[in-house]
Structure formats: C-alpha cells, structure tokens
C-alpha positions in Angstrom: 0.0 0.0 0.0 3.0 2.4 1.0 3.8 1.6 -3.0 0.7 2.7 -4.2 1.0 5.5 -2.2 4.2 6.6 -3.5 2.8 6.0 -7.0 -0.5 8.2 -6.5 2.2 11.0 -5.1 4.2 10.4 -8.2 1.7 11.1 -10.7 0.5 14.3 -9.0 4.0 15.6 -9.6 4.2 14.5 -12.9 6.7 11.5 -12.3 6.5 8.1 -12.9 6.5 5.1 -10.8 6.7 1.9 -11.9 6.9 -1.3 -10.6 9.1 -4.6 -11.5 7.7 -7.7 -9.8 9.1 -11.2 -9.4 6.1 -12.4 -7.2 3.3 -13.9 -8.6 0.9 -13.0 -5.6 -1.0 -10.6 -7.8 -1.0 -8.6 -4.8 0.5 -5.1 -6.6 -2.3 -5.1 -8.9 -5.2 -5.8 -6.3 -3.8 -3.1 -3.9 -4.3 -0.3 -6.4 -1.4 -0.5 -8.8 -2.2 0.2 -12.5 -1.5 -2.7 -14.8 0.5 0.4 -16.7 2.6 1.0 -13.9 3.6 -2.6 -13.6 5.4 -5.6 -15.0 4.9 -8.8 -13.7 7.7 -11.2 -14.9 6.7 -14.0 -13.6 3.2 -13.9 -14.2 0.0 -13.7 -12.3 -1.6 -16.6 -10.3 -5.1 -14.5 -10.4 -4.9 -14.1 -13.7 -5.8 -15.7 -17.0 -4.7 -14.7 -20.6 -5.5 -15.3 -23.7 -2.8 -15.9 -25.9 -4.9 -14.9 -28.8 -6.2 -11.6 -28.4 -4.2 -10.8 -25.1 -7.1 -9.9 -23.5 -6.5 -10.1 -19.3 -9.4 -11.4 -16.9 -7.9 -10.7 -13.2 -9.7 -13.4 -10.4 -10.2 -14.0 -6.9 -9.1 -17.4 -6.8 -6.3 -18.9 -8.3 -6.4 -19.0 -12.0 -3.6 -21.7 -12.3 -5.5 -24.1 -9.9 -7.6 -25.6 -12.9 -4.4 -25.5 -15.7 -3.7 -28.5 -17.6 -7.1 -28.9 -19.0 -5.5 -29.5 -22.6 -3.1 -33.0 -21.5 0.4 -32.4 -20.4 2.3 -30.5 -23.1 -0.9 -30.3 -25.7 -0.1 -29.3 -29.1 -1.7 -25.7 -28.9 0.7 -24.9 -25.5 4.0 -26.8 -26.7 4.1 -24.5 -29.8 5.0 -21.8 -26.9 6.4 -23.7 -24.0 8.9 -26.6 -23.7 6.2 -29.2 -21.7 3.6 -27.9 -19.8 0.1 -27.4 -20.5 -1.6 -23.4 -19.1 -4.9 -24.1 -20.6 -7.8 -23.8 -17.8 -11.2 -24.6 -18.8 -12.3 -20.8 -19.2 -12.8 -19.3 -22.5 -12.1 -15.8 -23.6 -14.8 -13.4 -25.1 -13.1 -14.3 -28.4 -13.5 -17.8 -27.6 -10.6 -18.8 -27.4 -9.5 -21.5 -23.9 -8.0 -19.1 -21.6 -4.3 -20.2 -20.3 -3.0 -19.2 -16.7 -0.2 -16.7 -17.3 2.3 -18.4 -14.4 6.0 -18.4 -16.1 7.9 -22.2 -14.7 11.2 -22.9 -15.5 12.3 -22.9 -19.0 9.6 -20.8 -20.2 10.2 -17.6 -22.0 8.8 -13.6 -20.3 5.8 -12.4 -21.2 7.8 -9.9 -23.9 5.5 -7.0 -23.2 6.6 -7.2 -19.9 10.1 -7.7 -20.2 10.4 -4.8 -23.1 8.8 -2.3 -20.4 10.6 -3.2 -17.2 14.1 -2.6 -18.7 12.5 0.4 -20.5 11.7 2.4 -17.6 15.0 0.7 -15.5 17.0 2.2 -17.7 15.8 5.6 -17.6 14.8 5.3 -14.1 16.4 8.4 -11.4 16.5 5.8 -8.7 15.6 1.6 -8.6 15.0 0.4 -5.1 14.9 -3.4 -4.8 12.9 -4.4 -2.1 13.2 -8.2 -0.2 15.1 -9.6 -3.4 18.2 -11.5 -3.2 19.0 -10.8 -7.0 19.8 -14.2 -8.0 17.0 -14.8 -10.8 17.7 -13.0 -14.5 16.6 -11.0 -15.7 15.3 -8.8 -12.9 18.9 -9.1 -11.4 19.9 -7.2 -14.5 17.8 -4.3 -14.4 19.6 -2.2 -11.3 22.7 -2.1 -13.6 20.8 -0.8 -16.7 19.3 2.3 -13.9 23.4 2.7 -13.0 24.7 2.8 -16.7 22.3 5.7 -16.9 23.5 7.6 -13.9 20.7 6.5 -12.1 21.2 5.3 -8.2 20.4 1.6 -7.0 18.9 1.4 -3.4 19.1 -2.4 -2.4 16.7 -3.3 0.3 17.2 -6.2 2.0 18.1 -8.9 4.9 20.7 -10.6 3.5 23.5 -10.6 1.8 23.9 -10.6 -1.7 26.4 -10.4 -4.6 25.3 -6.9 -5.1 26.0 -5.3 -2.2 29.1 -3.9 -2.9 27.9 -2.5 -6.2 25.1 -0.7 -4.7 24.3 3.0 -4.0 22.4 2.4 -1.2 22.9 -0.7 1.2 19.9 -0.9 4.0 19.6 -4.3 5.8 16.3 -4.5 7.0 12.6 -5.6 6.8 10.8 -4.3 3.8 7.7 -3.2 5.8 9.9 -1.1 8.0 12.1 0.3 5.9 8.9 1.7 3.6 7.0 2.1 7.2 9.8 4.9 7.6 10.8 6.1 4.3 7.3 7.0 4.5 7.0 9.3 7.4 10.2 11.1 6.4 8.2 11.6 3.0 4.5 12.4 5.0 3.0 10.3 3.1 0.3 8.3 4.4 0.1 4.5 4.0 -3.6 3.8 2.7 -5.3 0.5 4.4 -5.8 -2.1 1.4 -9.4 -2.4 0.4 -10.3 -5.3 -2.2 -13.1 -3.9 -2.9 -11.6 -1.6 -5.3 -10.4 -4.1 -6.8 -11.5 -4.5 -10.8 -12.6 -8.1 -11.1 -13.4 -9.3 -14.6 -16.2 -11.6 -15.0 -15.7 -15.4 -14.9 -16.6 -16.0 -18.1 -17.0 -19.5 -19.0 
C-alpha cells in the first residue's frame, strides 16, 4: 500500500513510478497498482490470458489451480512452451481456452513485460529493490541498466547478496519497516488495502 501511495504521489508531480515484480501474488495489482505501472515477470496466479487476443481477466481465486485442462504439453501450448500445459477450462470473449499466465522454468517472459521493465529501468532516477536476493535473470539485471544511466540503486534487503558492494544504497532490514519509515520522512500516508476496489473481470465461461 505504501507503493501505491508513493505512485498516487508520483503522478501528482508529474513523475513516474513503476513497478518490476518477481512475485506472482498478484497482490500489486489488487492493492491499487495500474497494470500500466507494472510488469509482472513471472506472471500472475489470479490471472488468466488469452494468448490470442491478449485480453486479461484478473480473479479472486487462483487462475492456475484448474491449468492442464489440454493434457500435459498439448499441441496448442508446446508451440509456446517446452512441456507444460496453461490451458484452464475458461474461454475468452473471443473464444478462445484461456491459459494461466504463471512463467515455470524454462519458459520464456511475457515480452511485453520484459520490453517495459528494462525500458523504464534504464531511464529510471532511482531503482529500489525491495526483499530480493538478486539471484534470478533477468530482474537481477535491471539495477545495472538504472546505474549505466547515472541513475542510483537502493538495495533493500536482509541478506547478503552479490550486489552489495555495487550498490548505492545498502539498508539491511525488513521491507515493511524500511517503507514504514521512508514513508513518514516523506508524509506520506500509508492507505489501508481495500479489495473492494479491486476490478474483477467476470468469470466467463
């Protein structure tokens, strides 16, 4: 919510935001986020795609639960992926099946995604990695692109990591504290999360 916060403050100063997420919580977009303002690398467990028109439908349950509805590795998904099968049994308005947008291992970014994140990383003022250990690529990648750009690179975090010693900013500590405070130095209040704001499409079948 402090993110949200800081990204409602941005835009009324005519900044930007944005946020580069490894989580696949979905939690950024149901506390308020834009799906502008965001790229989800790793996909979306409350979320379902289609991979025809690339239409969205956003859930409150989770859209991988019923994946695998087309066989393991079916023909339509292993033209995309190396074995596994992110059909549900939903169908699009198009009507086309809906797959789950989760990335596993081996699979390739949702390019859209990937195109924007080290877009606005590499013109970004100031990246602030918050809880990560940097250890997956890309996203370990995009501090460096904010650096080579004269940007700064806040790292946020309790442990070590190989990037401590390239960082700008080093703060070992909790993420909730650390934006608890960087918060009241700013005056910016923290909102309480409300779901009920949240956009749900419907569950169309």
């Amino acid at each position: 919510m402090a993110i949200v916060a800081l990204s409602n403050h941005f835009k009324a100063t005519n900044r930007t935001l944005y946020v580069i997420s490894q989580n696949i919580d979905g939690l950024h977009l149901r506390s308020g986020i834009s799906r502008k303002d965001i790229s989800e690398l790793h996909g979306n467990s409350f979320k379902d795609i289609c991979w025809v028109c690339s239409k969205e439908y956003l859930r409150t349950f989770d859209a991988a639960e019923r994946s695998g509805q087309g066989g393991i590795g079916c023909e339509v998904c292993l033209k995309r992926v190396p074995k596994f099968c992110h059909c549900t049994d939903r169908k699009c308005a198009c009507g086309s099946v809906l797959k789950d947008s989760i990335i596993h291992f081996g699979e390739n970014l949702p390019q859209d995604d990937l195109t924007a994140a080290i877009k606005h990383s590499s013109n970004a003022d100031l990246i602030i990695v918050l809880g990560s250990s940097l250890t997956v690529s890309p996203a370990n990648e995009m501090p460096k692109k904010t650096q080579k750009n004269k940007g700064n690179f806040c790292l946020v975090n309790l442990q070590s990591t190989s990037y401590d010693d390239t960082t700008d900013l080093r703060i070992f500590a909790k993420t909730d504290q650390f934006m608890t405070l960087l918060m009241q130095e700013l005056g910016i209040p923290i909102p309480e999360f409300d779901l009920s704001q949240f956009f749900m499409e419907p569950n169309l079948q």
